[in-house]
C-alpha positions in Angstrom: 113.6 97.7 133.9 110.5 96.2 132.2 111.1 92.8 130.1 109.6 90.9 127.4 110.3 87.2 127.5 110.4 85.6 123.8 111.0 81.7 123.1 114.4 80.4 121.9 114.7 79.4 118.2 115.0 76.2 117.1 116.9 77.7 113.9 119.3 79.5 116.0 122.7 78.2 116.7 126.5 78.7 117.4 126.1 81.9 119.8 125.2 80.7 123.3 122.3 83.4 123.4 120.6 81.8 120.0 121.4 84.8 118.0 121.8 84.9 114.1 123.9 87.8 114.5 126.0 86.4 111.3 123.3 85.4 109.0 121.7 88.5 106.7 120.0 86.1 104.5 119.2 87.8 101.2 120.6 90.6 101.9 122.5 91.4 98.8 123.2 90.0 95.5 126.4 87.4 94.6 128.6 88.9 92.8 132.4 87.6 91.8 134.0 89.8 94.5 131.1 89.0 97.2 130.7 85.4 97.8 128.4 84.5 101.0 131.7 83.0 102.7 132.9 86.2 103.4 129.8 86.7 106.0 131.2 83.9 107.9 133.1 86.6 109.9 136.3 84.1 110.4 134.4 80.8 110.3 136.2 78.4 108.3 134.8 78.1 105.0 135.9 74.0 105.0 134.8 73.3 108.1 130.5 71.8 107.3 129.1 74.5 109.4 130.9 76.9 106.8 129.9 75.2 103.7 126.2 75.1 105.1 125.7 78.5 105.9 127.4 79.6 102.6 125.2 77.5 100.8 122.0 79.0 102.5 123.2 82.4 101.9 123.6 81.5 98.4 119.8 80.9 98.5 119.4 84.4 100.0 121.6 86.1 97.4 119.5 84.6 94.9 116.3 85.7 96.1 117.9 89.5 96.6 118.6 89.3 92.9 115.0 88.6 91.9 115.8 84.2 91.0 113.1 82.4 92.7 115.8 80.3 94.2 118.0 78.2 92.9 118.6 74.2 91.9 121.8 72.5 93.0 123.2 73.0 89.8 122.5 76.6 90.2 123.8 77.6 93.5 126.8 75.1 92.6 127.5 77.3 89.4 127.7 80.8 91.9 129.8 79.2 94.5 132.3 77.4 92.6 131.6 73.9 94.4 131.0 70.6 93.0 127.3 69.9 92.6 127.3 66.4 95.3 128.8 68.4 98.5 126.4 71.3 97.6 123.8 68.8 97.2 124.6 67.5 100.8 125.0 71.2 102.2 121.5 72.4 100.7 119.7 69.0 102.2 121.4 69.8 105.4 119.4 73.6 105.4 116.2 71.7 104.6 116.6 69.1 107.2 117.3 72.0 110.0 114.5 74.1 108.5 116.6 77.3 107.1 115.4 75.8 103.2 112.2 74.8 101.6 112.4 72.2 98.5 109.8 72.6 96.2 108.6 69.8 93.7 111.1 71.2 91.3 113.7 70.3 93.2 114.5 74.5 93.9 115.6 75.4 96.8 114.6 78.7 98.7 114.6 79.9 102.1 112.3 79.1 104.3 110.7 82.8 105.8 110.1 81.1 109.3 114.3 81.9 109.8 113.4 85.7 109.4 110.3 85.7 111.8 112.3 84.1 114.1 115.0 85.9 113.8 112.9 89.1 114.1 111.4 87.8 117.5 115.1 87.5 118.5 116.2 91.0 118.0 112.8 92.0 119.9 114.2 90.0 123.0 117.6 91.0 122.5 116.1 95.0 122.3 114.6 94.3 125.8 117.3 92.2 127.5 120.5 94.2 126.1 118.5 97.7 125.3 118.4 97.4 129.4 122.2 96.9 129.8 122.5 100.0 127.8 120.4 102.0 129.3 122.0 100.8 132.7 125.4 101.9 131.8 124.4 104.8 130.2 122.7 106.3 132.9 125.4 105.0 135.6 128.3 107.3 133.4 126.2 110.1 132.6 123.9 110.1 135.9 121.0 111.3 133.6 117.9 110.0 132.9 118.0 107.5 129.7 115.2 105.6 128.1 114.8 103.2 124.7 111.4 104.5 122.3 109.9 103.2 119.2 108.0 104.6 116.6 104.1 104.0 116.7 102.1 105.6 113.8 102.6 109.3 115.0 104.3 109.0 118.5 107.2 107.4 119.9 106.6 105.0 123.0 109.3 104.6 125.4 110.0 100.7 126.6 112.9 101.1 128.4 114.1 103.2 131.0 116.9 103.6 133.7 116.2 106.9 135.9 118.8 107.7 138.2 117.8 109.3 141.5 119.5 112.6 141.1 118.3 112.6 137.7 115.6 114.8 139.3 113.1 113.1 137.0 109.8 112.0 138.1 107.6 109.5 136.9 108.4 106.3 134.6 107.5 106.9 130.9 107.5 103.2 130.3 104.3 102.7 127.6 103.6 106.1 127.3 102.9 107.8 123.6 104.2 111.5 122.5 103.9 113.0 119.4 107.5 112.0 117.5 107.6 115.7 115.5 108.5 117.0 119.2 109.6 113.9 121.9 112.9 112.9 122.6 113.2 109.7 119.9 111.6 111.6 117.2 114.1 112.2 115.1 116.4 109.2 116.1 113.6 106.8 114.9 113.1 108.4 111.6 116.3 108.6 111.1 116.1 106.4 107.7 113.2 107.8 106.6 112.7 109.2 103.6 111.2 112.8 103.4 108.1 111.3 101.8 108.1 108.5 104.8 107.9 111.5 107.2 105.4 113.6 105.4 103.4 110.5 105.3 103.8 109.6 109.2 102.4 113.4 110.0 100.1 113.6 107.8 97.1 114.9 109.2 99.4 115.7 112.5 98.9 119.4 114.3 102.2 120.5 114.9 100.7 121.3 118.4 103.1 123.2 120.8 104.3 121.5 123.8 107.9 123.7 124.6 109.2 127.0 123.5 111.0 125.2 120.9 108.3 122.8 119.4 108.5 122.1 115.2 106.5 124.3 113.2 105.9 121.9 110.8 107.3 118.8 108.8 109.8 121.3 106.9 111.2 122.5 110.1 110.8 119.0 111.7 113.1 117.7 108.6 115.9 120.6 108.8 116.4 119.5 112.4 116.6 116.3 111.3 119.3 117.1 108.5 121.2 118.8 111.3 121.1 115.5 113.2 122.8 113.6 110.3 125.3 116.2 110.3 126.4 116.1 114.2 125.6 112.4 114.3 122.9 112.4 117.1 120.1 114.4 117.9 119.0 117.6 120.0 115.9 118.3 121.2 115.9 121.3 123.1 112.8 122.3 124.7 110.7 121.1 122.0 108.7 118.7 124.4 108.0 120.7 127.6 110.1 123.8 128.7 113.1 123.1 129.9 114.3 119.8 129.0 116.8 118.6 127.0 117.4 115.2 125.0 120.3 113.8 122.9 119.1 111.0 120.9 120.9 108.1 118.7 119.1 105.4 116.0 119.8 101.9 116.8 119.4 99.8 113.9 118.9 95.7 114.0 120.4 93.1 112.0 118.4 94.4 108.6 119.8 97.7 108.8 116.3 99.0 109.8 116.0 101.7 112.7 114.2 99.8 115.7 114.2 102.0 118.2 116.1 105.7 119.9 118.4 105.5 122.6 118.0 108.7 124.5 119.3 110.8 127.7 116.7 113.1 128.8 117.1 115.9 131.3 116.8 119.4 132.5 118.5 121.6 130.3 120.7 123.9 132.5 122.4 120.3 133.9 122.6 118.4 130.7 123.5 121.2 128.1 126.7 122.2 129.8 127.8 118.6 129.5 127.0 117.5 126.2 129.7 116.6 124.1 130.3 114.1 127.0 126.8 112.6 127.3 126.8 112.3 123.4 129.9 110.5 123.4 129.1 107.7 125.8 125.6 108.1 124.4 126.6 106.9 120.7 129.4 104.2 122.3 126.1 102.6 123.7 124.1 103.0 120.6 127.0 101.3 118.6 126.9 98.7 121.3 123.6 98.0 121.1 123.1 97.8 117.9 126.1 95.0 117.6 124.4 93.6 119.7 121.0 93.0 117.6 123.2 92.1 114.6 123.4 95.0 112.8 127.0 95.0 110.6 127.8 98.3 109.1 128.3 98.9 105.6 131.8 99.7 104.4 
């Protein structure tokens, strides 16, 4: 495996591995039946860690509902709290850099948290996108690789190629048109139909396998069928005989980062699909815990 180092955060705390796996700042409104303590995921909401981090997510929720913000008095107001302990709480996010104070004495969040926290999951992608591949590959004993979506193609930047796997070759930093590799439709997973028209725009639907798109509309009906089965096939679109099953991984936004895939020859891997698919999503589930990423109920 191939890995890209990334500095530790100085905003990241409480996980050993420096990961805000329980902070989603901004990403939803605060309503009466949602209040930020209920992110905490079991952290006491007394203890001053707990009051912190719902204070800063009180910031967030404000910003996701269009407030530039929010005074003391404000975020006091939507938590219920008296105004001096979330006057303590909101200086204690400024002073450890997840808030900005401006001359107005608002408080919003300071956007550094999300870069940083962006450069995390890219790290995390690398070290724990390799565990997954690893594992993947030892209990299917097929070839499986991690791609992302660049303008038209997909690059792969991850691998773990058993020998028997009867794959040649590393595709580590190699492009291929998505509307016929492996990760296409696992990284456009989310995408709107206008998203995809827009990424192949301009694109030849060249063919590469027997079994190669004709177009965005049929590109977009396999995609559909995806949804429905809960993974992707792609069967001898990219060369002749080979055969993918691909998953989305998302990160802690809820945006698709990247396809987990098994790739390999078609008369070995079709027979055992339902199988490979199985332990295939388990890792993508996996994975994407591990980036953050906390499914909607």
């Amino acid at each position: 495996m191939i890995y890209t180092d990334v500095p530790a955060s100085p905003h990241c705390s409480g996980d050993s591995d420096g990961v805000l796996q329980h902070m989603p700042l901004g990403t939803g409104p605060l309503t009466d039946r949602e209040c930020p303590s209920t992110r905490l995921n079991g952290m006491p909401k007394t203890s001053s860690m707990g009051r912190g981090i719902t204070a800063v997510l009180a910031v967030g929720a404000r910003h996701a509902a269009g407030h530039p913000g929010g005074t003391v008095a404000d975020i006091a107001t939507d938590l219920d709290r008296d105004r001096s302990q979330v006057s303590r709480n909101l200086r204690s996010g400024e002073q450890e850099g997840f808030l900005i104070r401006s001359s107005q004495r608002t408080y919003t969040l300071d956007w550094s948290v999300l870069t940083d926290a962006q450069l995390l999951t890219e790290r995390r992608l690398q070290s724990d996108g390799g565990t997954a591949l690893d594992t993947l590959a030892r209990g299917t004993d097929e070839a499986c690789f991690l791609g992302v979506l660049h303008g038209d193609s997909t690059v792969t930047i991850g691998e773990s190629v058993p020998p028997s796997s009867n794959l040649v070759g590393s595709w580590l930093g190699r492009p291929y048109p998505a509307y016929c590799s492996d990760a296409g439709q696992a990284v456009l997973w989310d995408a709107s139909e206008t998203e995809v028209r827009t990424v192949f725009a301009g694109v030849d639907f060249v063919r590469h396998g027997p079994n190669t798109p004709t177009g965005v509309d049929d590109f977009l009906a396999r995609r559909e069928a995806a949804w429905t089965r809960g993974y992707s096939i792609v069967d001898e679109e990219a060369e002749p005989g080979l055969y993918s099953l691909a998953v989305p991984v998302r990160d802690f936004k809820g945006d698709v980062v990247a396809a987990l895939q098994i790739v390999g020859i078609k008369d070995r891997l079709e027979p055992r699909r339902e199988a490979c698919a199985a332990a295939l999503v388990e890792q993508g589930k996996w994975l994407e815990g591990r980036l953050g990423y906390q499914p909607q109920d």
